[in-house]
N, C-alpha and C positions, 0 to 999 in steps of 0.2 A: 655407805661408808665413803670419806670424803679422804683424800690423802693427807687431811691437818690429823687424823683420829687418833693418830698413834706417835705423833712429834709435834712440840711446840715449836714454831719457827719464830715467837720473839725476838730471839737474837739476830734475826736476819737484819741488820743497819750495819752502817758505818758509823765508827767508832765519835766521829766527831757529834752524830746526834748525841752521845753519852757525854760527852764533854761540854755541848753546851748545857743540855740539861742539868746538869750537876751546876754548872754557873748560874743557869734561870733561879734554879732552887735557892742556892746561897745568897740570892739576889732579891727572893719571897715571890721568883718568876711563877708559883703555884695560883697566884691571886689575879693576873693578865687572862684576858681571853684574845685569842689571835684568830684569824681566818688566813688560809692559804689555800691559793689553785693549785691546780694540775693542768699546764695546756703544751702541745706542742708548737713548735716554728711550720715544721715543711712536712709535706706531703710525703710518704717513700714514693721513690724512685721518678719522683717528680708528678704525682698523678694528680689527679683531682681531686680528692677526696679520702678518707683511713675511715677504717671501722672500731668502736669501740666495745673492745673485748678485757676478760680479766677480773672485772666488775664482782661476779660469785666468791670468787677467793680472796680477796681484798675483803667483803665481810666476813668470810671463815675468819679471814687471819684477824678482823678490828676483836671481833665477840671473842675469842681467843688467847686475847695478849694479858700474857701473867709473866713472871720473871719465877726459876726456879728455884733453891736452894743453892745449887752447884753453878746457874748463872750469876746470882749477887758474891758468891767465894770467887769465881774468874775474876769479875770487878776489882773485887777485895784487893785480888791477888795483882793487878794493876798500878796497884799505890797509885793512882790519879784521883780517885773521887772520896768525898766528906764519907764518914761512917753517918750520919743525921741522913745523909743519901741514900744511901744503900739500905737504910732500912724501910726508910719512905719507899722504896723500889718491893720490897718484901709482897704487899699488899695493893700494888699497882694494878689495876684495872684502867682499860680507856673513858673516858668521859665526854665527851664529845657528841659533834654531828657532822655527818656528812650528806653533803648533797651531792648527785652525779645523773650524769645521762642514764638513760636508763638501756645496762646492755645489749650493745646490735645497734647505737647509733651512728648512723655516719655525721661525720666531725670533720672540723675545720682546723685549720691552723688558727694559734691564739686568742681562741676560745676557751672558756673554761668546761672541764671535759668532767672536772670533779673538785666538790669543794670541801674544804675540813673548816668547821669554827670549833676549836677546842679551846681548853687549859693550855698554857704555850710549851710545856712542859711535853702534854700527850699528841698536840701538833705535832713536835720536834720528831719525838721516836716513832713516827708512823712512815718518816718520808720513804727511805730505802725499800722498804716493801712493798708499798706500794706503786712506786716508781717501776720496780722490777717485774709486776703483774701485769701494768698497761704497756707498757716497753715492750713487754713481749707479746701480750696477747697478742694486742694492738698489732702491732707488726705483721704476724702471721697470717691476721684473719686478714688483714687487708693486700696481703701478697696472694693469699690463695683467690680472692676475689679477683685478681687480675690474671691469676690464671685461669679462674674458672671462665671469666668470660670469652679470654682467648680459644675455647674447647668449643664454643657456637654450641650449646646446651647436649653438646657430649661427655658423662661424667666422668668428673676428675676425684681420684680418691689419696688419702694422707698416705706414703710408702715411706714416711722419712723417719722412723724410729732409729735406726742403725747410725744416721749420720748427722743428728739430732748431740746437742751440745752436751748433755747429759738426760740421764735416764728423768728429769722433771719436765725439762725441754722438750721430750719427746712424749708425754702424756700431754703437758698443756698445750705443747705445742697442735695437738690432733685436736684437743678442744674447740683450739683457735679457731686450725683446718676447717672444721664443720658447720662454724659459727662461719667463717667466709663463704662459704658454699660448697665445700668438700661434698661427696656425697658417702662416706665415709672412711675408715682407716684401717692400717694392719695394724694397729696396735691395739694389742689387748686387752693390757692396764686401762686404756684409756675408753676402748669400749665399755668394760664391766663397769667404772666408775662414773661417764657422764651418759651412757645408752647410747651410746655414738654407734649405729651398723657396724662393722668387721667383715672385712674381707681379704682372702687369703687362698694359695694355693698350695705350690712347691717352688723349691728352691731347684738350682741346678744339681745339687747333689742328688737328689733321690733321683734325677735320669742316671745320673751316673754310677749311683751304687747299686743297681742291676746292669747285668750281664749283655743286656741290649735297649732302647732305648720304645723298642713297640712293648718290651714284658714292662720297663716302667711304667709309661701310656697304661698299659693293659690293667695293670697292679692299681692304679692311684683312679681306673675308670669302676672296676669292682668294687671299690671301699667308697666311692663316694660316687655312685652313678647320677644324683638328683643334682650334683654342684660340680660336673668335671671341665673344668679349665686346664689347659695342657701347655706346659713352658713348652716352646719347638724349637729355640734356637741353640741346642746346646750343642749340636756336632753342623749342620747344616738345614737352615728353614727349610726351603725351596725343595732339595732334594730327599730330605728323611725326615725332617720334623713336622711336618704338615702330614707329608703322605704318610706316616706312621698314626696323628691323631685320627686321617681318616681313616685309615684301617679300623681303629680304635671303637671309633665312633660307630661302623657297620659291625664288627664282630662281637662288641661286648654290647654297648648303648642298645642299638636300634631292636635287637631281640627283649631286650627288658623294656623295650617299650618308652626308651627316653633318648633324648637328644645332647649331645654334646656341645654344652654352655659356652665355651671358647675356645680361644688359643694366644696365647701371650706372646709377645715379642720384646725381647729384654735386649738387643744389642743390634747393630747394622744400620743402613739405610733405610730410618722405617716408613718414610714413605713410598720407595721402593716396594721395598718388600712387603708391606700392608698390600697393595695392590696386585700382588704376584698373587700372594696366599689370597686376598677374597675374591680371584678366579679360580682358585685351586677347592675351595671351599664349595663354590658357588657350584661347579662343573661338577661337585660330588654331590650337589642336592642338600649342601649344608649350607642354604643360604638363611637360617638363624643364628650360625654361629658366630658368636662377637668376636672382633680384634682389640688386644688390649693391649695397650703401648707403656714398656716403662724405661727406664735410662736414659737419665742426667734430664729430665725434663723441665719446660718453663714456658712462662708463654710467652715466649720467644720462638724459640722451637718447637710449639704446639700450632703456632701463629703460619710458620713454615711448611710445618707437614700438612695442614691443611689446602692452603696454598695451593702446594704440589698435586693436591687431589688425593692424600690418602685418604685409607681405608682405615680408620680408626674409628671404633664406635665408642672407647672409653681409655681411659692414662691415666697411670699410675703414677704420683708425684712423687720423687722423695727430696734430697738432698737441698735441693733449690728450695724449696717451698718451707721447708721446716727452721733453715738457718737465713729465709729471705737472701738467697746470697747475692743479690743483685744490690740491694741497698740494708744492710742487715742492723740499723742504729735505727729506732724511732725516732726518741730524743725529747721526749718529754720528760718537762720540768716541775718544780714543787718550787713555789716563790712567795712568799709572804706579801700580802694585798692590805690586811687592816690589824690595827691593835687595836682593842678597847680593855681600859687601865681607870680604876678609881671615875666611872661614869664617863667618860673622854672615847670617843671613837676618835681615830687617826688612822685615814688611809695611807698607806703604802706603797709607792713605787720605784722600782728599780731603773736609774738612767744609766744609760752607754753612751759611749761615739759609737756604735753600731745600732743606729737605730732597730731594727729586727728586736735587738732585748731589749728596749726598753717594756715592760710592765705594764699594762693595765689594772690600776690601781682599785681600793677597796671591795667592799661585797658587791656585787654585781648580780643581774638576773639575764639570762639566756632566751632568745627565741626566737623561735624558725618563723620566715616569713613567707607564705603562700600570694598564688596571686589566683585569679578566678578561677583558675584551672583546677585547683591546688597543687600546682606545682610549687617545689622549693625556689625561692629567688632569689632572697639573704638570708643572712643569720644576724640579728641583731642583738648589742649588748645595751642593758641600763641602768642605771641607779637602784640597789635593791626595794627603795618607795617606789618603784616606778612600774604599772602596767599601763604599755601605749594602746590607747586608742585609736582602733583604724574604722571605727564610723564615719571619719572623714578623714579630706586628706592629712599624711601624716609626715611634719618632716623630720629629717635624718641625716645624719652628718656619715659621708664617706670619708674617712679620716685621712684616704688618703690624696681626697680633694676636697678638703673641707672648707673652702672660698665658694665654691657651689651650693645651690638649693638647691634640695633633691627630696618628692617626697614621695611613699607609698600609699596608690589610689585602689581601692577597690579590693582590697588585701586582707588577710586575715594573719591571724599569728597561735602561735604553740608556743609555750613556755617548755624549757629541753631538760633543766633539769630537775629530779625528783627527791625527795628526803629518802634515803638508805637507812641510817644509823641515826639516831637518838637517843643522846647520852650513854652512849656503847654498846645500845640493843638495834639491830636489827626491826627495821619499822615498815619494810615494804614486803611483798611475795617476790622470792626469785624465780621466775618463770624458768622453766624446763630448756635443753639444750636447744629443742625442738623450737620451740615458740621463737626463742631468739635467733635461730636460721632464717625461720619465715618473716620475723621482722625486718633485717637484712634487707630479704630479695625484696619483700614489699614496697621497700623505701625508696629501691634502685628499680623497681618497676613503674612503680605509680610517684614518685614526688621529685626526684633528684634529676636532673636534664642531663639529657643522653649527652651533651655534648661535656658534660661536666665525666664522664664515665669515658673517656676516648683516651687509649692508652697513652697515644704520644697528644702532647701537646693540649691537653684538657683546660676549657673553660676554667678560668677562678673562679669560686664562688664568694660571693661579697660577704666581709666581714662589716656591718657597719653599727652607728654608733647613736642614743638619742643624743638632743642637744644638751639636756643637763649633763649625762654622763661624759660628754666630751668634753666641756666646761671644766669639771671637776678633772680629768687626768690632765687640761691642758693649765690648770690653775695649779696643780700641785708641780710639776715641770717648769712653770714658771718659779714657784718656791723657792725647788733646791736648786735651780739654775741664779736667780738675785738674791738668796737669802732674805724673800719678803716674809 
């Protein structure tokens, strides 16, 4: 059961897709085919590198999209759009294709991350949605990845339901989590839905709604002796919450014959305190039991506490991680790249005085470039005719020293991205949550340069360019720059 099963989110756009639409239409915009990317500018939080997430839901929602009854009367009720419109809306299905990375790739700035060639019509009303799936996927998985790494392969799991921007935010957002390297979530929705692990304890309340805080220990070790983790901080760690779990852990556990799993620390100086409690732990012969760290975490403050020599064998993320609150905009775009009208291809690019937006014009093809190692060491973009041959050397234009010869010797290449959608079906397998976790680490294990993964101050990775394709965006900028 997926969370489209029981709501159409069609309407999820801004309102001006509907306005132009209804102008394409009155215009016989039904008979154009258009192509448009999906790429970001920058990095969050200035890193090296984003992961691409989001990608499953994006085809729930393409296979999906119908207009209802009581959506075309909303319209109606509008007085903006032709009545010839709104009925052509009746019987709307998407038509199209998309091509995209395939999800769990790491990605670059201004690259193409995902492509639509549709009817300009079913271009138009797809943007908002899908902008709002990679926006945030995207986002999350590649914040938790920077947490995760700051933990030095201590696990970090999703705790960010609660402070999570709404109740959607806080399922996909755990999706994202997992797909970054979470090692799973408190949230439940979101376990039952994508198989994500779940993990959980108590709240402060249940210490406090008994009478003393060894009969809660005692109460919550009886009902669950195979999984007992124990909040300790709730009247004082050091002096009663530890030494109540040990109690805990000799009077009730150790006679049934099992061990007490952990003990939480949710407030104070927890590297401090980490260190008090895993001699306190240790001096009781509980040296299996884990320290589990949550509040206000990042890796920042994971980056810190480790630092200091705590004792942490695993952190619980919430509020940071779920709303990225350090850099919390992806900022991926939808921009029209080609028309093709009455047999006529016409690329498309967008010029600025800020360079950064200008466009990378028409259909393009994606690919990673390896060198002996197979390590990643560009990304390169071409002419949709175009597969480069690296049988010999190969040259390549840095665009943003393109006066130089530069070429790749002894290299091989991966094309990134793959057909999704064909003519509004679904035409690839979506690999399980699982698969694309492992993709993830894979990538950041074996291809991506550790120095491109370095929190502060990360390696650029090269975007560059063949010579025809740079040809063609620097011929059409000459264009609309003389009017040739």
């Amino acid at each position: 059961m997926t969370q489209f099963d029981n709501r159409n989110i069609t309407m999820m756009m801004d309102l001006y897709e509907m306005t132009m639409a209804n102008g394409y239409y009155s215009e016989g915009g039904t008979d154009a085919t258009v192509t448009f990317d999906v790429f970001y500018r920058r990095n969050p939080d200035n890193g090296g590198f984003a992961i691409f997430a989001g990608l499953e839901q994006i085809v729930e929602y393409i296979e999906n999209l119908h207009f209802e009854e009581d959506d075309i009367e909303y319209f109606r009720g509008l007085s903006l759009f032709r009545d010839d419109f709104l009925e052509y809306l009746k019987n709307y299905h998407f038509h199209g294709d998309i091509m995209a990375l395939p999800e769990g790739t790491i990605m670059y700035p201004n690259e193409p991350i995902l492509t639509v060639t549709a009817p300009l019509i079913d271009a138009q009303l797809i943007e908002t949605a899908i902008l709002a799936q990679i926006n945030h996927q995207s986002l999350i998985a590649t914040k938790t990845q920077r947490i995760v790494r700051s933990a030095k392969g201590r696990a970090v799991s999703d705790f960010g339901a609660r402070r999570a921007h709404n109740m959607d935010a806080a399922v996909y957002g755990a999706r994202a989590a997992y797909i970054g390297g979470a090692v799973g979530t408190a949230t439940v929705m979101a376990g039952k839905q994508f198989d994500i692990p779940v993990s959980g304890t108590m709240a402060h309340s249940w210490v406090m709604y008994f009478d003393d805080e060894y009969t809660a220990f005692k109460k919550y070790a009886q009902k669950y002796p195979d999984a007992t983790v124990l909040l300790v901080d709730t009247y004082d760690v050091l002096h009663s919450g530890v030494p109540n779990a040990i109690k805990v852990a000799q009077d009730v556990l150790h006679p049934l014959g099992k061990r007490l799993k952990g003990v939480r620390l949710d407030s104070g100086d927890l590297a401090y305190l980490s260190k008090k409690v895993r001699k306190q732990l240790d001096d009781a012969g509980l040296t299996d039991c884990k320290i589990i760290a949550s509040n206000s975490l990042d890796e920042y403050t994971i980056s810190s506490i480790l630092h200091q020599d705590g004792k942490i064998d695993s952190f619980g993320v919430g509020e940071r991680l779920i709303t990225a609150q350090s850099d919390p905009v992806f900022g991926a775009v939808y921009k029209i790249v080609e028309v093709e009208k009455d047999g006529e291809v016409i690329p498309k690019i967008k010029v600025s005085e800020t360079v950064e937006k200008i466009t990378n014009p028409g259909k393009k093809k994606l690919f990673r470039v390896y060198d002996e190692n197979k390590n990643a060491i560009a990304d390169l973009i071409t002419r949709a005719d175009e597969t480069p041959d690296m049988s010999e050397p190969y040259r390549y234009v840095d665009p943003k020293k393109p006066w130089k010869n530069r070429y790749f010797t002894g290299c091989t290449v991966k094309e990134l991205q793959i057909t999704v959608i064909k003519d509004g079906k679904c035409v690839c397998d979506l690999p399980p949550i699982s698969a694309i976790r492992d993709y993830v680490h894979d990538q950041l294990a074996n291809e991506i340069w550790q120095e491109e993964q370095r929190r502060e101050n990360p390696h650029i990775h090269y975007l560059d360019m063949s010579p025809a394709y740079y040809e063609l965006k620097m011929g059409l900028l000459d264009k609309t720059q003389n009017g040739k």
